[in-house]
N, C-alpha and C positions, 0 to 999 in steps of 0.2 A: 905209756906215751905222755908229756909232760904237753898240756893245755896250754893255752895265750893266761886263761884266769891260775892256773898253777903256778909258772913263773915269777908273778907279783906274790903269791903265796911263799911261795919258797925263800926267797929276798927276806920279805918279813921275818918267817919263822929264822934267820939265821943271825938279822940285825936287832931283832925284836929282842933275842932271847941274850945279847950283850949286852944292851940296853937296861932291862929289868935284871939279871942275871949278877951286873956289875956294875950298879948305879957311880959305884965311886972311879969307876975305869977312865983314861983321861979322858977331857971332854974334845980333846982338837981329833980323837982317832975316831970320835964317835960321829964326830962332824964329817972328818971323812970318810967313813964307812957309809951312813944315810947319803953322802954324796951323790955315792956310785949306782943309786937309784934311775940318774937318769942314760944307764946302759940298757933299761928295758925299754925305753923308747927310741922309735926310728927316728931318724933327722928329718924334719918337716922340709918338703918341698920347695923350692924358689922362696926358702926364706935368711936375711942373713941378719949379722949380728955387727952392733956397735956399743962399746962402750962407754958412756956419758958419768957426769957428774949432776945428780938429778937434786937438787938442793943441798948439799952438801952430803950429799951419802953418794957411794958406788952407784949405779944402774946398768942396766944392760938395756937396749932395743932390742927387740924383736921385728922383724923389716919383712913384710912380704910386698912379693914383687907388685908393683900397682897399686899401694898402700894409698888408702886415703890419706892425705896427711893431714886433715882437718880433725879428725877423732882419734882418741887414745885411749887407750884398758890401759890401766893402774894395775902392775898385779902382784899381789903379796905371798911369797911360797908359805907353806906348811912347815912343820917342824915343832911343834910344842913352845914357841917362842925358842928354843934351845937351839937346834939342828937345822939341816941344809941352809942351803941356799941358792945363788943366782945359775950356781954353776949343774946343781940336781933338778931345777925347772926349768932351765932354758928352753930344750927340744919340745914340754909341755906348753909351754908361754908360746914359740913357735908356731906349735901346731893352734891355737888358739889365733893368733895373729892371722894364719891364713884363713882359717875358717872366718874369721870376721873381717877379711879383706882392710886390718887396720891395723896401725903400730900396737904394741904393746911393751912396755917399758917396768921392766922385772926390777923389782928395788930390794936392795941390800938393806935393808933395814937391821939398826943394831937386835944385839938376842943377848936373851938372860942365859946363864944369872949376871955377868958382867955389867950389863945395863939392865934394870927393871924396870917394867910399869914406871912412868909413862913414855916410857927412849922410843918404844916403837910407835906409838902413835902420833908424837911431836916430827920424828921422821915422816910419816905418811903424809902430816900437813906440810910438812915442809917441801914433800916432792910433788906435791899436787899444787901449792905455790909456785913451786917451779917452773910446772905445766900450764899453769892461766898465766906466768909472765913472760912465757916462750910464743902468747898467743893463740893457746886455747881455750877457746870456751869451756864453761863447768859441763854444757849439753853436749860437748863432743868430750866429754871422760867418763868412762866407766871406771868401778874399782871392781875388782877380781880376787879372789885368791882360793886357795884347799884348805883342807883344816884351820889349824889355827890361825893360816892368812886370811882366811873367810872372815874367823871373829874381828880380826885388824880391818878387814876392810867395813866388816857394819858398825863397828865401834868409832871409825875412826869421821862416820857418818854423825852417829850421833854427836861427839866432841864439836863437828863442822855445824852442825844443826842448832845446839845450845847456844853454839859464839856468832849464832844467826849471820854466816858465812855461807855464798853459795856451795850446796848441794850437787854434787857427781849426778848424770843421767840416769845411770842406773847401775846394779850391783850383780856378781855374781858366785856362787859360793859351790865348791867342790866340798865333798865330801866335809860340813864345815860342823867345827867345834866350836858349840856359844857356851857350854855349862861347865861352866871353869869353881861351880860346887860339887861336879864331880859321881851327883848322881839318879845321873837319867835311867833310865829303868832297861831300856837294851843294852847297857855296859854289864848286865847280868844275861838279858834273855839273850843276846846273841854273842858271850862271851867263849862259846863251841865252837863258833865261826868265823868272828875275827881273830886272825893270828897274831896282828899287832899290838893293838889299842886294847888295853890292860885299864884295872883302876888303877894297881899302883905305880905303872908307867904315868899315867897324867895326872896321879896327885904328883910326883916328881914335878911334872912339868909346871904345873901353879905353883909351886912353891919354889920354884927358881924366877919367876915370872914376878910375881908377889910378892911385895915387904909383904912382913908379918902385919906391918897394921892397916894395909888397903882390903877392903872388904871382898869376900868372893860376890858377892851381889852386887857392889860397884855396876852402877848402869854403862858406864863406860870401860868395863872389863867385860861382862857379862852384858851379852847383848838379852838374853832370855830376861833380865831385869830394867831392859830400857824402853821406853817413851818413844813406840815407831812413827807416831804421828807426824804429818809432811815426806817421809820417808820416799825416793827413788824407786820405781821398783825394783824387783829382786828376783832373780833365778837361781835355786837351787837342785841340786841333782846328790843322791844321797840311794848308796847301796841298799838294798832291805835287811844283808848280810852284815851291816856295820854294827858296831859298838856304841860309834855314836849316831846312830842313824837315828833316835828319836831326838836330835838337836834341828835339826832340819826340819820334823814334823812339827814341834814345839813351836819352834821360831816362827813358819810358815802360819801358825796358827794365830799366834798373837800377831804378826802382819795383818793378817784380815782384818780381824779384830778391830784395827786400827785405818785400817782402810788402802791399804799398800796393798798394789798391785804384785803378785805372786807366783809364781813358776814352778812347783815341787816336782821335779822328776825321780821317779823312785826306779832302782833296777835289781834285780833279784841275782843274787849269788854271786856279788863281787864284792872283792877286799875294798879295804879304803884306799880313798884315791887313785879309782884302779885308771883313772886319765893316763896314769905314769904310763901305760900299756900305747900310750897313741901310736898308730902306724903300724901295729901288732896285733892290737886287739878288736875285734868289730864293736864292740861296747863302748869302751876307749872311744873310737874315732865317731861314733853314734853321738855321744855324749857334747864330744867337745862343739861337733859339726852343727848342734841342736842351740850349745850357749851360743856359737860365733850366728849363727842366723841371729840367735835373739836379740843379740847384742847390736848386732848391726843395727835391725831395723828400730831398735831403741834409740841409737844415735845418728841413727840416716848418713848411714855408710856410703855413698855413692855408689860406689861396686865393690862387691869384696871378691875376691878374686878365688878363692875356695883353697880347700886343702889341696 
């Protein structure tokens, strides 16, 4: 009998194994294959959808009913900088929207290798300019994202921090990937378990991400080498089953460190990003139900109106 947690297993094991399989396979089939990711999640309740132009990129809204319209999540999909997009997060970004009874606005941010380092972070400021000249305060935006939109989103923190530009309320990070050197020590001890996330699947992915001569240590690529000090704080949630799940405990650690407020939710035996499961899976909808509380009451949601 096939599990809520097998489902997201099985996906992987079929798109994982094209992926690494057939690095040179085109890249527009592979785009739409990781697409079809978001059929494992249910359509999030009384929520809908618009399409905007959010600083000169695509976006999409995410609209739950009774939305505050004062606050926004920023939220950046997964994908290795390479794959998905707006179209494989929506029902996720959705289900997230309700939970934190507030818009959230999914950005199309350019993906390597066609654009590299730094396409996608000049995007995220550009959409977050957007959002403060639509009338939002920086205390009513959160940034969001999974994996590699994780890294985008704290990266795109620090870039905001350096150019002593206000600072997003707070951050939050799925299942997120900061060590774009590729080697954390669970991409070995839990390489039994996760089906996906390969080493040389995400050396692929930096090195489409990456000129040859931007540093893997770059503090602005690699958040595990940047300067958290002033930082937002941050919620993450990170499988104990993942590959990269010592990126979450890393990062979380040097947060403190630095004195950032911190959230590490850890869960035992789920694939990465297993959010994709929302509306299906009890962990999934645990998860997201956990960021959207936290997130609210970080940006003083008025009411969120729940999944």
């Amino acid at each position: 009998m096939t599990t809520e947690r097998d489902t997201l297993k099985e996906f992987y094991q079929s798109s994982g194994a094209a992926l690494t399989a057939a690095p040179d396979i085109d890249l527009v089939f592979n785009r739409a294959l990781l697409d079809q990711i978001h059929r494992l999640s249910a359509e999030p309740k009384n929520v809908t959808y618009d399409e905007v132009d959010a600083g000169g990129r695509p976006g999409m809204w995410c609209i739950p009913a009774g939305a505050d319209q004062g606050n926004v999540i920023l939220y950046f999909h997964g994908g290795g900088f390479v794959v998905q997009s707006v179209n494989s997060h929506r029902k996720l970004a959705g289900h997230l929207a309700a939970a934190a009874g507030c818009r959230v606005l999914l950005l199309d941010y350019r993906q390597a290798p066609e654009h590299q380092y730094p396409s996608q972070i000049e995007d995220v400021e550009d959409a977050y300019g957007w959002l403060r000249g639509q009338g939002i305060n920086p205390d009513g935006i959160a940034f969001a994202g999974d994996s590699a939109g994780a890294c985008l989103a704290v990266s795109s923190v620090v870039r905001l921090r350096d150019k002593e530009l206000p600072l997003p309320a707070a951050i939050i990070g799925f299942s997120p990937w900061f060590d774009l050197e590729c080697n954390g020590e669970s991409l070995e001890t839990n390489a039994a378990k996760d089906v996906l996330v390969r080493g040389p699947l995400v050396q692929q992915m930096v090195m489409a991400y990456l000129s040859a001569d931007t540093s893997r240590t770059d503090p602005l690529v690699n958040p595990l080498h940047a300067d958290l000090a002033g930082f937002p704080p941050v919620f993450l949630t990170a499988s104990l089953d993942e590959a990269l799940f010592d990126n979450a405990q890393r990062f979380a650690d040097r947060a403190r460190e630095a004195g950032v407020e911190v959230e590490l939710h850890t869960v035992p035996g789920q694939q990465h990003v297993f959010q994709f499961m929302a509306g299906h899976s009890s962990a999934a909808d645990l998860s997201i139900a956990e960021a959207g509380s936290w997130v609210a009451e970080r940006l003083g949601v008025v009411a969120a109106v729940g999944a």
